[in-house]
C-alpha positions as CSV (number, residue, x, y, z in Angstrom):
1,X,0.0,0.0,0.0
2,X,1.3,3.3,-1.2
3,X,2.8,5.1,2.2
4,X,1.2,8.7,0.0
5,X,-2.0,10.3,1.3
6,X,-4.7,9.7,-1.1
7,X,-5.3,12.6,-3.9
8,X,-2.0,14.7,-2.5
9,X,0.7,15.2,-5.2
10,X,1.9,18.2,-3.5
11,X,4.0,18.3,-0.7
12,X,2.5,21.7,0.8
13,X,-1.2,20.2,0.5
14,X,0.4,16.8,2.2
15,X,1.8,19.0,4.7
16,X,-1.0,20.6,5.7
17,X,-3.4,17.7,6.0
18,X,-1.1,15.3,7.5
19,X,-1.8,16.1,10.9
20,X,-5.4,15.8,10.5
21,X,-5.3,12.1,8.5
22,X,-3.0,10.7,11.2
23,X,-4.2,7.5,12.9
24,X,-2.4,8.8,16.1
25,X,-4.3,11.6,16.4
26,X,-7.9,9.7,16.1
27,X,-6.7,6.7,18.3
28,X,-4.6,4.7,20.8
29,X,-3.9,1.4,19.1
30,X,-1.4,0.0,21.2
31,X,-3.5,-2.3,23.3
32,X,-5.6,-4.0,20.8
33,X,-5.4,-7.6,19.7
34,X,-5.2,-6.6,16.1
35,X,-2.9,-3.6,16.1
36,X,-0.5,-5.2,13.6
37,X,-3.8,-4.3,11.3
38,X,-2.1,0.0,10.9
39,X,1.3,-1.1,10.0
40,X,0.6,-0.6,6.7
41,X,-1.1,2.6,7.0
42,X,-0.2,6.2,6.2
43,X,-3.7,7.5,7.4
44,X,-6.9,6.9,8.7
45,X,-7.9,6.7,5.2
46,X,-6.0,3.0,4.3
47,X,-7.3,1.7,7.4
48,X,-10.5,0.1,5.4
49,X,-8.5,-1.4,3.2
50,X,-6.0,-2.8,5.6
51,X,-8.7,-4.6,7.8
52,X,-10.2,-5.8,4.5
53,X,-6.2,-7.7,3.6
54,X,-5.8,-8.5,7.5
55,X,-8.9,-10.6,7.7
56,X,-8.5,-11.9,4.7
57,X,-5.3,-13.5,5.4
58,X,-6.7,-14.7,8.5
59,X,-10.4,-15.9,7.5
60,X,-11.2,-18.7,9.3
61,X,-14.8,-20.6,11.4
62,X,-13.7,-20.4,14.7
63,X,-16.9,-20.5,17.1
64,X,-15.2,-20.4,20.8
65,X,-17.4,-17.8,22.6
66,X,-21.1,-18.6,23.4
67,X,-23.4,-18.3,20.2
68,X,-27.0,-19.0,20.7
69,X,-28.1,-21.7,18.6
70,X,-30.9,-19.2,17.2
71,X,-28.1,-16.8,15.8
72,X,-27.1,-16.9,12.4
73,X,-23.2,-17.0,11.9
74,X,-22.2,-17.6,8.2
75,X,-19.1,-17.7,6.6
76,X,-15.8,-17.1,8.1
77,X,-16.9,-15.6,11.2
78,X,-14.1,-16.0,14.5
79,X,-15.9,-15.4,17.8
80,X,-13.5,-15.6,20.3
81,X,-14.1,-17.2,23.9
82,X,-15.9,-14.7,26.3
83,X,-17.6,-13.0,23.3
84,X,-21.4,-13.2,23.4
85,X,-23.7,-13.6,20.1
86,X,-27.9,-13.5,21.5
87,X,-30.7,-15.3,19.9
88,X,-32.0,-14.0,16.3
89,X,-28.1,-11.9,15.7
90,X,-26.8,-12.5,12.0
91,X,-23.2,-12.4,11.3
92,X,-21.3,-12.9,8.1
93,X,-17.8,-13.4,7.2
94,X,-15.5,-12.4,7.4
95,X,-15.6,-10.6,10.8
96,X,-14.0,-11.0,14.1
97,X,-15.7,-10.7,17.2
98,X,-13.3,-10.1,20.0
99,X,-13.3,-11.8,23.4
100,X,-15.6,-9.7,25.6
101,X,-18.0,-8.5,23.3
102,X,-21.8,-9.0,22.7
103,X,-23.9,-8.9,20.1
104,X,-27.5,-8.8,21.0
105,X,-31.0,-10.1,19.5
106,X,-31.4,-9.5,15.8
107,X,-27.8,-7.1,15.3
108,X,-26.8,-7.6,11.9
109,X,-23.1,-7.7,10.9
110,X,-21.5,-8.7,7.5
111,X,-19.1,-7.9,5.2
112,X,-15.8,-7.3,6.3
113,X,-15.8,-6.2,10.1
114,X,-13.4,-6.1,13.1
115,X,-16.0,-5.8,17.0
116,X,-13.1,-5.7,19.2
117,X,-12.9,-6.6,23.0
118,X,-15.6,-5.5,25.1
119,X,-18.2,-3.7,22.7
120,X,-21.8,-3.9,22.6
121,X,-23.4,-3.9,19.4
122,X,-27.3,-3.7,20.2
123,X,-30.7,-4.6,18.8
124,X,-31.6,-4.2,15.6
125,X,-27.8,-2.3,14.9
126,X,-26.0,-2.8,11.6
127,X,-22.1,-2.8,11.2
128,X,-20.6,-3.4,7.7
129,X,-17.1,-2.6,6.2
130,X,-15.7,-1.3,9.3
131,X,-14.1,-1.6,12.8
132,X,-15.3,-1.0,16.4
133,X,-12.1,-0.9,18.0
134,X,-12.6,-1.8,22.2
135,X,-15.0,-0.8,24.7
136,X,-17.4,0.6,22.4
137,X,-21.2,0.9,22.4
138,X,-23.7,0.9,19.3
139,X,-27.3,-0.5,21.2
140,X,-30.2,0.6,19.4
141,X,-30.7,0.8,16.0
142,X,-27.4,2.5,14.5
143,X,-26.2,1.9,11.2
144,X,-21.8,1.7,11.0
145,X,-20.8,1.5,7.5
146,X,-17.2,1.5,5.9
147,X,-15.8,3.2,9.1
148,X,-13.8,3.0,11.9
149,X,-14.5,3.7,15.2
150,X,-12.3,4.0,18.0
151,X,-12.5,2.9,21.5
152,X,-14.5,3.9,24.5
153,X,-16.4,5.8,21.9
154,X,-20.6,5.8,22.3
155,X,-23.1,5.7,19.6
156,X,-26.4,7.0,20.4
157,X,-29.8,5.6,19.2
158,X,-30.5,5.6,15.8
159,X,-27.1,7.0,14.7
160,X,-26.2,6.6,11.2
161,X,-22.9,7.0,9.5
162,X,-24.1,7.9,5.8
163,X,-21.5,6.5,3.3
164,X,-22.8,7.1,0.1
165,X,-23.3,10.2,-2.0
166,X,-26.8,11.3,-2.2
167,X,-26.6,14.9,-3.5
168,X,-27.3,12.9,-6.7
169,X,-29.6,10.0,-8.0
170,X,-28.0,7.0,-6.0
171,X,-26.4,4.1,-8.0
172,X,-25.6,0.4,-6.7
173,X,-22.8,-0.4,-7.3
174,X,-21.7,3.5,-6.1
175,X,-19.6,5.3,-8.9
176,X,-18.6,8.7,-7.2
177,X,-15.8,9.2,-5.1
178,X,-16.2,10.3,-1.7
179,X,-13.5,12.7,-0.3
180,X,-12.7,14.5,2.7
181,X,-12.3,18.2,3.2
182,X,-9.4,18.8,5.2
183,X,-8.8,22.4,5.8
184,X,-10.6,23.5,3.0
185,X,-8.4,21.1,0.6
186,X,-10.7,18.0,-0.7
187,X,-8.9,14.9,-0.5
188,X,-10.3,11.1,-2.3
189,X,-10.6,8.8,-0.1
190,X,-10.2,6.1,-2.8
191,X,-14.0,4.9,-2.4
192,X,-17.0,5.2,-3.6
193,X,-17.9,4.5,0.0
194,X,-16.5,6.2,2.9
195,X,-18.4,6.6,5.8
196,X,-16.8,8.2,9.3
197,X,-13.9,8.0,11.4
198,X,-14.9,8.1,15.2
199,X,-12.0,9.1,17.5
200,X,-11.5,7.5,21.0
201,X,-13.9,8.4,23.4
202,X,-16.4,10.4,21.3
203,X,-19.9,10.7,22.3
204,X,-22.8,11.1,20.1
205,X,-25.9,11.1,21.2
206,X,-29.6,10.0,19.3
207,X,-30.2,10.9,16.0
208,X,-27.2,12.1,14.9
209,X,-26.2,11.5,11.0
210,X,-23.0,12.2,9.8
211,X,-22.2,12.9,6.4
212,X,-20.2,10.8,3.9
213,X,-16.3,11.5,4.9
214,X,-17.1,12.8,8.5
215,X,-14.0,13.0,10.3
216,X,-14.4,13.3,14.7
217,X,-11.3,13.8,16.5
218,X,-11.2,12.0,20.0
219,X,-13.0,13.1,23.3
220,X,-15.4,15.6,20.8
221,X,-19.0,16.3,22.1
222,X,-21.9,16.0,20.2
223,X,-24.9,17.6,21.6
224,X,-28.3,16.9,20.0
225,X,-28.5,17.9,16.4
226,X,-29.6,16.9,12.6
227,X,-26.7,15.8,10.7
228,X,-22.6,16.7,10.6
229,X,-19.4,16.6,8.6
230,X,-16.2,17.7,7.8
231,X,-13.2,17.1,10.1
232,X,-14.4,17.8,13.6
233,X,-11.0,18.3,15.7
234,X,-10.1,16.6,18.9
235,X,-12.2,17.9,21.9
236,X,-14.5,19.7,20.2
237,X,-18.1,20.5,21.4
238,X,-20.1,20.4,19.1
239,X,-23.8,22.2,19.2
């Protein structure tokens, strides 16, 4: 994987966004199981495709942890011992679900996705294309798609991380880029879906949607609102 931010050819644009695209400024990776995961990348923006190449190389069935015989677990799905999967949940691999985590009645998860240690993913919640680092909480109807989400971070009820461009008739399979607006400068993200990146202990609260590309630094504030994006910086309050 290229060690160049996506879309920067110049070295003063690449300067001034660096700071901002930095996976140490959104998250402490050190204590998780899968940290080897961000060797490869330059950004927050490779980290999608780096957990897409790490579970790959590791896709495996490995049922340890307590599964309820009316969950659905397809595919090359690893629940690791201590992890919890309720009655009527519906998992497909590959994903990894991390020793310490549950994921209650009728959750649905597919596609590609990392719950690390000690999360709760709740009723009725969907996480595709994306990582929930440690310690994290999603338990009522939220919707995390291709993005990552640090730890200790909370997602309110009914939360959705929007991750497709809809200023414009929607196509499946999605043919527009979505990019980032760093500082004023726009910068590809290399998909055509792109959803947020949650810093380490963020809170936000109901009802919040965040626009394709939303970046929120670590320990921000959301209070109750409609819908936000951009790059929010670390400990921000945002009303």
């Amino acid at each position: 994987m290229s060690g160049n931010l996506p879309g920067t050819t110049e070295h003063t644009t690449e300067n001034l966004v660096f700071e901002k695209l930095q996976i140490s400024y959104y998250f402490d990776i050190k204590h998780l199981p899968f940290a080897d995961l961000f060797e490869s990348c330059a950004s927050v923006l490779h980290i999608k495709r780096a957990m897409t190449d790490w579970l790959g190389e590791r896709a495996r069935r490995d049922i340890r942890g307590a599964v309820h015989p009316a969950a659905h677990v397809e595919g090359e799905v690893i629940v690791e011992r201590g992890a919890v999967v309720e009655a009527g949940a519906y998992i497909e691999g590959p994903t990894l679900i991390c020793a310490g985590s549950v994921v209650r009645s009728h959750a649905y998860i597919r596609d590609n996705v990392i719950i690390g240690p000690r999360c709760k993913i709740g009723h009725c919640t969907e996480v595709t294309r994306s990582i929930v680092m440690s310690e994290s909480q999603a338990t009522h109807m939220v919707f995390i798609g291709d993005s990552v989400v640090g730890s200790h971070v909370n997602i309110g009820s009914s939360c959705v991380t929007t991750n497709l461009r809809v200023d414009r008739p929607v196509q499946e399979p999605a043919v527009d880029e979505i990019s980032v607006n760093v500082d004023g400068h726009p910068v590809p993200t290399g998909y055509t879906k792109f959803g947020a990146v949650i810093g380490d202990h963020a809170q936000l609260p109901a009802l919040i949607s965040t626009s394709p590309g939303t970046l929120i630094g670590p320990r921000t504030v959301i209070y109750p609102r409609n819908q936000i994006g951009g790059v929010l910086p670390a400990d921000s309050r945002i009303r």
